[in-house]
N, C-alpha and C positions, 0 to 999 in steps of 0.2 A: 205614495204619490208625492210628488213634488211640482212648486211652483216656481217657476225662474224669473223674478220681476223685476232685475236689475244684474249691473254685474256680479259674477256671481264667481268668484274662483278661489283655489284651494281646498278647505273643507267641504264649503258651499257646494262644488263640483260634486265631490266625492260623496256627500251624502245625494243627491239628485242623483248619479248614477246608481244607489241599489234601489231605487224606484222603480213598479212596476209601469209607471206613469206618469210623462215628465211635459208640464206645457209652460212655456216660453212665451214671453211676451216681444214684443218686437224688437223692442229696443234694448231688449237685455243681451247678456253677452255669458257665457259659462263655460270653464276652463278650467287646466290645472294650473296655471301659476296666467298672473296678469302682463298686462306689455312692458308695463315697469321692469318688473322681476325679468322679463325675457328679453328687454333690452340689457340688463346688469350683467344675465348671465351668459348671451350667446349672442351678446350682438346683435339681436333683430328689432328692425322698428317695424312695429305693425300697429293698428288700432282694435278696439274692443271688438268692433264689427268685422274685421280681419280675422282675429284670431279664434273668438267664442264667441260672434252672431249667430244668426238663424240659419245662413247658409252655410257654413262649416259645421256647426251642432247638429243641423239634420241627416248631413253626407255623414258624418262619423256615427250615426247611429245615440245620439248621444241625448237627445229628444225626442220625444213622439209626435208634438202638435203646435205648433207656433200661432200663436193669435197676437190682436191688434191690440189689447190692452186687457189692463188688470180684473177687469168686473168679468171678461172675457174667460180668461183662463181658470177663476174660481166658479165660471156658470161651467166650463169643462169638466173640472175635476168632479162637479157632481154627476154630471152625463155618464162620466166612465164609472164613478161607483154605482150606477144605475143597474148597470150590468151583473154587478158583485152581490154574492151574498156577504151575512153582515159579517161571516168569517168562514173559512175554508174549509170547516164540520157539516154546513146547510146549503142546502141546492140553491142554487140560483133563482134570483127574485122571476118569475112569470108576473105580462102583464097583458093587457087585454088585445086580441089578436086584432093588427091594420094591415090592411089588404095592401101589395105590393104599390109602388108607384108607376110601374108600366105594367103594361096588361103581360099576364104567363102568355099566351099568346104571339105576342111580339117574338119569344123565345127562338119559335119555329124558323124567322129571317132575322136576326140579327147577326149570327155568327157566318163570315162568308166559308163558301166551300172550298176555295183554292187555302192550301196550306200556309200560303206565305203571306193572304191578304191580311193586313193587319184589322183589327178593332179595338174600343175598347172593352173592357171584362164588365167596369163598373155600369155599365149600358144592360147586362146580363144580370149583376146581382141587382140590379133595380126590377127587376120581374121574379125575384126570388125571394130575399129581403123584403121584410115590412117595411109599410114607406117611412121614412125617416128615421131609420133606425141606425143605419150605417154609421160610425166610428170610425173613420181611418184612424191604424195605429202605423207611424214611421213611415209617411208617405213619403216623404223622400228622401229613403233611402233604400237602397235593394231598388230599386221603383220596378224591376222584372216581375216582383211577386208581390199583390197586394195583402195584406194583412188589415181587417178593421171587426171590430167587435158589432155585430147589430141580431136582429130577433126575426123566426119564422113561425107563425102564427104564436104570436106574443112571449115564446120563450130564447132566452137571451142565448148565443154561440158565437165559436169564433170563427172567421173565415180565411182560409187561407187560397189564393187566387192567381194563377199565372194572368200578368200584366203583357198580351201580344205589341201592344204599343212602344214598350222599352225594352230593347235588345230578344226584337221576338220572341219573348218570354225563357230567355236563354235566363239558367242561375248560376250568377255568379256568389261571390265568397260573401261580402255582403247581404243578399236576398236568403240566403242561405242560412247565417249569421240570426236576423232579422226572425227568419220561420223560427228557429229553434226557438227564440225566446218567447216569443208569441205562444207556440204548442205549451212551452213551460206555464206560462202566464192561464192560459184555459186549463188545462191539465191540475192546475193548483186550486184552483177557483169552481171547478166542477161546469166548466163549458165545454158541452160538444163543438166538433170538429168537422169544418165544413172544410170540403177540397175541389176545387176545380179546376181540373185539369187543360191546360195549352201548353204544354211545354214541348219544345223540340230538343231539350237534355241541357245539359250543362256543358258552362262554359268553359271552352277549352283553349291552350294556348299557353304560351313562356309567362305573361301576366300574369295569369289564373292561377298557376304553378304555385307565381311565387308569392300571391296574394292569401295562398292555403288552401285551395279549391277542395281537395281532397280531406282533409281535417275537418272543413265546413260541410262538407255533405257527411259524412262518417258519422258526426254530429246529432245532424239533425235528424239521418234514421235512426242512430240510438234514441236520441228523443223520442221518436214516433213509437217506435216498439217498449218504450217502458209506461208510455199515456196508457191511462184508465178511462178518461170520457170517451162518450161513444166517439167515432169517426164515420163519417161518409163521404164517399170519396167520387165523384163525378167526371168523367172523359170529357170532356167537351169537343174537342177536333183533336190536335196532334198530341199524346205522351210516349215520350220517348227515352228508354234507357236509364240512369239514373235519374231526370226528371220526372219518370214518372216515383221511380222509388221514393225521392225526396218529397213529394209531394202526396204521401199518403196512396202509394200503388199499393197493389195486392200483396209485395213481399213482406207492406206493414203491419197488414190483418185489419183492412178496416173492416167494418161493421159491415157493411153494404158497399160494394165497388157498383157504380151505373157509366151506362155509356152512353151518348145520344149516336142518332144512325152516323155523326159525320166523323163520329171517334175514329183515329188509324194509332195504332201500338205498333209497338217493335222496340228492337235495341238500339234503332237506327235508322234514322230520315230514309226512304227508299233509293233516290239519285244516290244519298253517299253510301249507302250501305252495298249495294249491287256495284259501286267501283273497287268497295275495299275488298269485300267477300270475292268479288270474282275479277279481281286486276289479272291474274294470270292467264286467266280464258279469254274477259278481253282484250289483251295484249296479242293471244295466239291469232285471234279473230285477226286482228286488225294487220299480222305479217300475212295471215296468209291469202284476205281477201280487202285489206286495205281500211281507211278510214269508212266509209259505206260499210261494210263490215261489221266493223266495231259497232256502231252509231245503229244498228240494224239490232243486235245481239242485246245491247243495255237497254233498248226498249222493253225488247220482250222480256229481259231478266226483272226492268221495274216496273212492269205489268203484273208480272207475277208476283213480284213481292209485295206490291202494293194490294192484291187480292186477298192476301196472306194478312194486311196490317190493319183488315175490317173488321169491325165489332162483331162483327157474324161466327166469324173464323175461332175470336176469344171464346164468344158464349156457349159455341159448340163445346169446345174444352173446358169451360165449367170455370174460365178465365174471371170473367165480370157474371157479376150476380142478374143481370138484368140491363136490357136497352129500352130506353125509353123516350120518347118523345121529347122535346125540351120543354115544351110546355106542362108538362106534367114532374119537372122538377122540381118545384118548391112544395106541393105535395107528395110526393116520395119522398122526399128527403124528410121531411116534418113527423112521414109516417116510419122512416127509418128511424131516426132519433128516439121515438118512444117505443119504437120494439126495441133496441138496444138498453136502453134504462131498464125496461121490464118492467115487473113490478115491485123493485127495490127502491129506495129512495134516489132523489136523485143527485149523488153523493158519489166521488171516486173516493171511496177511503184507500189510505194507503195499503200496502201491502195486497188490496185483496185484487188480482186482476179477473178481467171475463175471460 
């Protein structure tokens, strides 16, 4: 862990980056060379807060949690080791089980039913989550997927959570970036692995490309598939195509895969997938009976593939282990976590996978 309570560059940086845990005070600043040094060597005038404040240090991933002062960021560091066992041989500290801060119930309307309506997730893990357990780790950055350490019925895990708020929960190179190190950080420390899925896949585009989109996902499912703590992995409404992989799909082997009824899968949104899959049919449609035509034929082609992209359809095929209720998530999941430990410690030692 590290604490950033002034400026902080050079060594100072470099040791704060192999922290699993870096909180920042407001007024400090953390870097590889100061404005001095970067005005001597390339001509740039900037100031501390320009170059290693809170909003450059958050966006590059380079911090986890920014607070208003020093007593602040040392009540932090204990929060986060709250979590930890006192080293990476012993299970994680359990504490005495607090009932969520919104009712499981709420669960059933909070997520709306159209695809595109946005919400936010952390509205969801407040009826799953004990109440004030929650951790945000590197809120802002990735901000498509949340990452925060907190406890269901009093034992500690990590969550990983498609954010529909920013960039529709699209992952980019960053979010992406962000997950892997997180799964490392639980994976080390013997915390299970919470997944909740909204993702409509990843982000695509000349940016993405050249930001590493592909490196950064490649990544993170190596990650996922060399993790030993349990994983469960939950649908919420849309996963789609590498977002679902990246976020703990089926190809990763989690423990338990669930889906609530508003789950849709696929490899692909339905509107775009029924233009790509069938551009040549509706091209013929639309020379031979015009635009009505076309507009006729991609309906019923994304009727049907949207029937195809229901949790029903998965379970028949033996896809997801189970749909359930949303309300009845933070209890499955609780009850998944300890069928997966079994009754071994609860301890990923290395080499030995499930």
């Amino acid at each position: 862990m590290a604490a950033v309570l002034g400026p902080s560059y050079g060594d100072a940086a470099l040791h704060a980056a192999t922290a699993h845990f870096v909180v920042m005070v407001r007024s400090a600043a953390v870097g590889l060379s100061g404005p001095t040094v970067v005005e001597s060597a390339v001509g740039e005038r900037v100031t501390d807060e320009e170059l290693g404040g809170p909003e450059p240090a958050q966006a590059a991933g380079t911090v986890h949690l920014v607070v208003d002062n020093e007593e602040t960021a040392i009540r932090f560091l204990a929060v986060f080791l709250s979590y930890l066992p006192l080293n990476a041989s012993q299970p994680a500290p359990l504490s005495p089980s607090v009932p969520p801060a919104r009712s499981t119930s709420d669960l059933n309307k909070l997520v709306p039913t159209h695809p595109r309506q946005s919400y936010d997730m952390f509205d969801v893990l407040e009826g799953v989550a004990d109440e004030g357990s929650l951790l945000p780790w590197q809120p802002e950055s990735g901000r498509s997927v949340i990452t925060a350490l907190g406890r269901i019925e009093g034992a500690p895990l990590g969550i990983v959570a498609s954010q529909p708020q920013h960039g529709a929960g699209a992952l980019d190179p960053r979010a992406l970036a962000k997950a892997t190190a997180f799964v490392d950080l639980c994976d080390t420390f013997n915390l299970p692995l919470l997944f909740l899925q909204d993702v409509p896949g990843l982000l695509i585009g000349r940016q993405a490309e050249r930001d590493g989109i592909v490196r950064a996902y490649e990544r993170l499912v190596a990650r996922l598939a060399r993790a030993r703590v349990p994983r469960i992995t939950v649908i919420v409404r849309k996963a789609y195509g590498g977002g679902h992989y990246a976020l703990g799909g089926r190809p990763t082997k989690p423990d338990l895969l669930l889906a609530w009824p508003s789950a849709e899968m696929g490899f692909m949104a339905p509107e775009t997938g029924v233009r790509t899959v069938n551009r040549r049919r509706l091209e013929q449609a639309e020379r031979e009976g015009g635009e009505e035509a076309r507009r006729k034929l991609e309906m019923q082609l994304t009727r049907a593939w949207q029937d195809e992209s229901e949790p029903w359809e998965a379970a028949a095929h033996l896809y997801v282990d189970d749909i359930i209720e949303p309300a009845e998530t933070r209890r499955v999941v609780a009850a998944g976590i300890r069928f997966a430990w079994g009754s071994r410690p609860r301890v990923a030692r290395p080499g030995v996978r499930r």
